[in-house]
N, C-alpha and C positions, 0 to 999 in steps of 0.2 A: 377222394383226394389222396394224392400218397405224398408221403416226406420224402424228403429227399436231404441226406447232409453232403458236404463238402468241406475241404479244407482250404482256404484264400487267403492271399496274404493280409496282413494287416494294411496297408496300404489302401488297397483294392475294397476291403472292411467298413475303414472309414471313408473310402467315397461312396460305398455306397449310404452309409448312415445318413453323410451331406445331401445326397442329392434326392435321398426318400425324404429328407427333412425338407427340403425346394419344394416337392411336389404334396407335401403333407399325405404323406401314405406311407403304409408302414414298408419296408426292409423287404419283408417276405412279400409284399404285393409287388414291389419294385424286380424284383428280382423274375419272380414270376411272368410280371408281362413282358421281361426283358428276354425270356426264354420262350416265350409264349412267339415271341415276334422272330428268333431265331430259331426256329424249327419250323413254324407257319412258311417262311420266306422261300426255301425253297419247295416244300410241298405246293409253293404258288407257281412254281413254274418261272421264280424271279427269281435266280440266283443272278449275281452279282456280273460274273462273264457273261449272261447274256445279256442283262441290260447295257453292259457297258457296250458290247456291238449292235445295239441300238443305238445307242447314243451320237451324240450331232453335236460337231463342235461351234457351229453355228446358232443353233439352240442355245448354247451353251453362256456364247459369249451373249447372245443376244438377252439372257436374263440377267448374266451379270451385270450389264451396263446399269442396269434398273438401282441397281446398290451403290447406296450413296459412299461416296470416297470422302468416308471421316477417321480421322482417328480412332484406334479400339477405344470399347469404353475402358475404365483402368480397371487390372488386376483381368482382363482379357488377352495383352499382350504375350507377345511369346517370352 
């Protein structure tokens, strides 16, 4: 395994602290599979421009319909 450091803003810091604390795992596992998943992605042959001229607006709408039209929950709002 190799370290690796970086410098991130503070910001940036503590969301991640928040949201390894959501999924009860620590910082460096977060962070890890977060990199793990953006480097896999395109070695997958799924970068983002080609899925997206896959994609089907009709698909699209057709799963949105499925999502119920509620209010966000609070503190989801913009």
């Amino acid at each position: 395994m190799t370290t690796l450091q970086t410098a991130i803003p503070d910001d940036v810091h503590e969301a991640l602290i928040a949201q390894a604390a959501r999924q009860n795992i620590s910082v460096d596992a977060l962070v890890s599979r977060t990199l793990r998943a953006a480097v896999a992605f395109p070695l997958l042959g799924l970068n983002v421009e080609e899925r997206a001229i896959r994609g089907n607006w009709e698909d699209f709408d057709r799963i949105m319909a499925r999502v119920a039209d509620v209010p966000p929950i609070a503190g989801d709002e913009r």
